[in-house]
Each structure stands twice: as C-alpha cells, then as structure tokens.
N, C-alpha and C positions, 0 to 999 in steps of 0.2 A: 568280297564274295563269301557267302555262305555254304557249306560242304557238309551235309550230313551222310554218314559213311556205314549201312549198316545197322542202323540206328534199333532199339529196342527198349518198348517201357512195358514192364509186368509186374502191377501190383499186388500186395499182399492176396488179397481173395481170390487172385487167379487170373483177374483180370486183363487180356494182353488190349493195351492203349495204341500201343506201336508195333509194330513187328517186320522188322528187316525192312528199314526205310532209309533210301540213301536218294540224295538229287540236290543239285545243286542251284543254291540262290542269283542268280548273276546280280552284280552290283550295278549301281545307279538304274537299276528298272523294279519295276513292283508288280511280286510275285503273288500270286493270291491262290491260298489251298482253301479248297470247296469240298463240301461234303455233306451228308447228313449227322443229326444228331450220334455220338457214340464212332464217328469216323476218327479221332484222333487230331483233328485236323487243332484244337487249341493245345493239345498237350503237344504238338509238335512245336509249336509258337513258343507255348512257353519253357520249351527246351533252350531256346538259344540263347535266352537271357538266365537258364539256372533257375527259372522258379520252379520246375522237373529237373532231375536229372535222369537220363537214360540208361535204365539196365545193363544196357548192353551198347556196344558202337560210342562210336566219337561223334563230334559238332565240330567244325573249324570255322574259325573266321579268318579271312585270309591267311589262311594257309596255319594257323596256332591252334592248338587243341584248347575250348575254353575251361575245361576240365581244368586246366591249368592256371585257369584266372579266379581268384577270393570271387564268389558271387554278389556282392554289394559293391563291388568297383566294375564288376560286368554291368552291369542292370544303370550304375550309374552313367554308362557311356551309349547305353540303347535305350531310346525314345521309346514309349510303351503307351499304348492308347487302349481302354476298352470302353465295353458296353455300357452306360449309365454314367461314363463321363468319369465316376470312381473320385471324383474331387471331395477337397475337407470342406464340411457344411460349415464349421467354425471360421473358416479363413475365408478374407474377401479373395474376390479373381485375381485381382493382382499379386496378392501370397501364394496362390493357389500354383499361378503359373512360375511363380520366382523359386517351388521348393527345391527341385532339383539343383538348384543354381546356389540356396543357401546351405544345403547338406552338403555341398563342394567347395564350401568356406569363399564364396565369389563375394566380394566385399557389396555392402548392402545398395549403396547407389547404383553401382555396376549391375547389380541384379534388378532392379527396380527397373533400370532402365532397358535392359533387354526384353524384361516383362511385356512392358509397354509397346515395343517394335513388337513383339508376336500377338499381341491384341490387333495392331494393327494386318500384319501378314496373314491370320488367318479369319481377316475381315471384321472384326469387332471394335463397336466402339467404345474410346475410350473413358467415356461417360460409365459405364460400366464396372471399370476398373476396379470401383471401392465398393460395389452392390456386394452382395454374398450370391453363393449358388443357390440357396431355391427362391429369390428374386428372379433368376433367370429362364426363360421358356428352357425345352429341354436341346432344342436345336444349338441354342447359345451355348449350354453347359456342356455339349459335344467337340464345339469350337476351342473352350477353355483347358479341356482336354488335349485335341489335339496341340494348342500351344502348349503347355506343360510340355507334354510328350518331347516339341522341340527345343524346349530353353536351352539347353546342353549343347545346343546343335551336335545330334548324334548324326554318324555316317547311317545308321539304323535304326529302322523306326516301324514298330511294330505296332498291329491294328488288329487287337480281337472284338471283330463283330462289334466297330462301334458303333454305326447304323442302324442296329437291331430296335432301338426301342424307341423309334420316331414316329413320326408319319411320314406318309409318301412323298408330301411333297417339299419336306425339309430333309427327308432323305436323298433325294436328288437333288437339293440344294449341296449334301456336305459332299455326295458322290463329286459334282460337279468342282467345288474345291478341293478334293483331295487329287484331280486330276491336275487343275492349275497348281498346287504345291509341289506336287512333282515335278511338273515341268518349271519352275521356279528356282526349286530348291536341290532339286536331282538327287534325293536320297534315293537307297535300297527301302526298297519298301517289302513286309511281308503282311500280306490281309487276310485276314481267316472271315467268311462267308459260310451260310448253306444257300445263300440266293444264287442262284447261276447267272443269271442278267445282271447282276454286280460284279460279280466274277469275271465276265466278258466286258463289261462297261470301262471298268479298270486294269483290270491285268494284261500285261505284257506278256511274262506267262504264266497260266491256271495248270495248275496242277488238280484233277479230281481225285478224288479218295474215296475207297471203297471200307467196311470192317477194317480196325486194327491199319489205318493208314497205308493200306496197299494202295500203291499208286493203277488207277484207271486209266486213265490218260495222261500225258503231261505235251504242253503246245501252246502254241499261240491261240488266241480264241477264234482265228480261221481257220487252222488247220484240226482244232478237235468240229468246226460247223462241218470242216469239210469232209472229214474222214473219221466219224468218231470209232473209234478202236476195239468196240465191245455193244452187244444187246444194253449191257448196264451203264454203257456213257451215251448211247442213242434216246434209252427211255428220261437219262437223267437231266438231258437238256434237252427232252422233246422231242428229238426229229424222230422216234417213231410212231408220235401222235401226227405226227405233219404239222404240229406246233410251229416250226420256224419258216415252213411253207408259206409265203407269202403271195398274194393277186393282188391284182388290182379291183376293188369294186367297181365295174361301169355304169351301177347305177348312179351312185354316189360322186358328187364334185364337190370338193370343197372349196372354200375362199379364195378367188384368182384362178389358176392353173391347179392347183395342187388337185392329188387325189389319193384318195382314202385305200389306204390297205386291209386285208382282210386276212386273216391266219385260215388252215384248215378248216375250224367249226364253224367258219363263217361269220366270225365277231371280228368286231373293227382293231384294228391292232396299230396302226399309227395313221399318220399322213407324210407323203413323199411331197418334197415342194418342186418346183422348177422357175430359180431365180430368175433364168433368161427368159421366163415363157413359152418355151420350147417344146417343154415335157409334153404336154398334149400329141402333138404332132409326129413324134417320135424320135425327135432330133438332139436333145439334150445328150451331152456328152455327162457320161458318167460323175467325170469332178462335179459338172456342177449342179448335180442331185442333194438333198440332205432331208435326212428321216428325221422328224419331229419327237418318233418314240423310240425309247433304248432297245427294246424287242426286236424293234425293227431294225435299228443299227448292227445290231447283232446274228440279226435272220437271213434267209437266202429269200431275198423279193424277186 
C-alpha cells in the first residue's frame, strides 16, 4: 500500500505542483490519477520513487516513510514505465530489458534469461530480441518498456502516460494488455492519464485532479459515472454534455442482432452485441450484453 499523507511540492519560482495531497494507493489494484496538463498528476507519480521529493508531507510504502530509503535502491525495487518507451537506442531489447537486473549485479545468464520470459509475458517475439529500438514500430518499443519496467519484478509499477504517443489502435492494443498483466501478475499499479476513457478502461480506482493536485473526485469509475461530485468532474468526463448519455439508433442495425449506439450529438459511439440473439426483442439479460466501444463500456446506455 501506498499512503501519501499531506503531501506538498513548491518550486523555486513559486510554483505549487502539489498542495495538501493525501490518499491512499490500495495494493494489488491499479490506481490511475487523471487530470489536465499542469494538474500535478506526474509530479505525484514521480514522488514515490524520489525522482521529486516533497516539500512538505510524507509518502509511505507499507506503512515506512521512503524518505528514509537512499533513492537509487528505491527506484531499484519500483518498475517505472513512461511515454516514448525512454529505452537505450545503443542497446539491443534484450539489454534494454535485462538493465535493471544487471545494475543489481543479477549474474548475467540469470538476467538474459528473465529478459527473455518478459519478451515473452508482455507479448513479444523473441525474434526480436537482438533488433535495436528504432528497428522497432513504436507500439513494440512501448512493450520493451513495459518489460524493463518488470525485470526486478517490482510489487510497484508505475506508468507515466505511456500510451500517449501511439496511435489509436495500438493504443488499445497495450490498454488491453496492461489490463491482462494485471490480472496476471496482480501488481499495484499507479497510471497517470489526461484521457478519461483510459482512466475508466483501467483503473480500479481514478482518482481526478484539479490545479496543484487537489483531489476532484476519487471512486471507482461507476461511482464518479454515477455521481460525479462537482460541475468540474461532470464537464470533465462529460456528463454535462450528455456525452456518456447513450440510445439506441433505431434506424441503424448492425451485423446480426447487434445495434448501434448514439452518444447525445447524435454520432455513433459504439455497438451493443447480443450473443443469445435476444437483444432485439428485449429479453437479453444484462451479463450477456457486451459493448464493442470503451466509451460505451464506460457510459450510462
């Protein structure tokens, strides 16, 4: 568990980054702090591994103040993923993944060979292995990333905005594996986003951020659809556009039974299936509904 108590960062020119943030990580689930640019939400992230430290307030990890831990044997025992993958151009992938493991003097087989299993766990083949990174699409070199991040196998595994520079549809490829790794591997996960429909696609619980990391809401991503707590967490995931307002189009049928959803503006926003064939008729029971789009997973249809 993660415990920030209070917490405050104010830089030289005035700057307040954080201010009086306190809430806690629960372990084995992944927590995702969402916000806009300038919310604080990476200087929070990288509080817990000491690549900040905090003006003011504490950070605990189970229950230890890391204040109290050398920052280079912190950072060595938490998994760290960011945007661009952040990998050495000089090194092949499989150095790339084994560094963690050789700065912690892990004899070199040993390392080689863990390498290889996390090519494999986070879907990559091993053909690969000895390419360099910009050989790689950039979806790959996100993959190479998140292995690294795990070589150590950390209890904690931190994810700044590593999605940010993909495309859409390798984007919801890594979303989609970052959600099987979890259920996988059941690390604490913390994910820093400004997407909200990632935020809800992944987190357990979202934490929103407002200026200077005041917390907005913090919940499961039904309970801020169901109740969001402020004008500024309603506009910031929509519902006061009727953004997550879902119909059904009755003009529109799609392939078999299914049918097409429409968001407020009246643009197509997913498709609902109905395995049994039922949906039509009215009779499909809830479980065995499944929305095609993450918007819609996330929405009130």
């Amino acid at each position: 568990m993660i415990e920030f108590k209070s917490v405050s960062k104010l830089y030289p020119d005035g700057t307040h980054a954080v201010e009086d943030f306190s809430a806690v990580i629960p372990s084995r689930k992944t927590t995702v702090l969402v916000g806009s640019s300038g919310s604080g939400k990476t200087t929070l992230l990288r509080m817990i591994n000491r690549m900040v430290d905090p003006t003011h307030g504490t950070i605990e990890i189970d229950s230890a103040d890391i204040a109290n831990t050398e920052p280079v044997h912190l950072r060595r025992g938490i998994g760290y993923v960011m945007q661009n993958s952040g990998l050495l151009p000089h090194r092949k992938v499989i150095d790339n993944v084994a560094t963690v493991l050789f700065l912690t003097r892990t004899p070199k087989a040993e390392a080689y060979k863990r390498a290889h299993e996390l090519l494999d766990t986070v879907g990559l083949d091993q053909a690969l292995a000895n390419r360099y990174p910009g050989e790689l699409s950039g979806g790959q070199q996100q993959r190479v990333g998140v292995a690294r991040g795990l070589a150590a196998d950390p209890n904690i595994l931190l994810m700044d905005e590593p999605f940010g520079a993909v495309d859409p549809i390798v984007r919801t490829e890594l979303q989609a594996e970052t959600i099987r790794l979890q259920r996988d591997l059941d690390k604490t996960i913390v994910f820093v986003t400004h997407d909200i429909d990632e935020a809800f696609l992944l987190g357990d619980q979202v934490i929103i951020l407002e200026k200077s990391a005041k917390i907005a809401q913090k919940g499961t991503p039904e309970e801020i659809l169901a109740n969001p707590a402020s004008d500024f967490v309603a506009s910031f995931i929509g519902a006061d556009r009727g953004k997550r307002r879902l119909t059904v189009d009755s003009n529109v049928t799609a392939k078999g039974d299914d049918l097409v959803l429409i968001d407020a503006g009246g643009y197509a926003a997913g498709v609902i299936s109905a395995p049994d064939g039922k949906l039509a008729t009215g009779t499909a029971s809830p479980k065995s509904r499944s929305v095609s789009n993450k918007t819609s997973q996330a929405g009130d249809a």
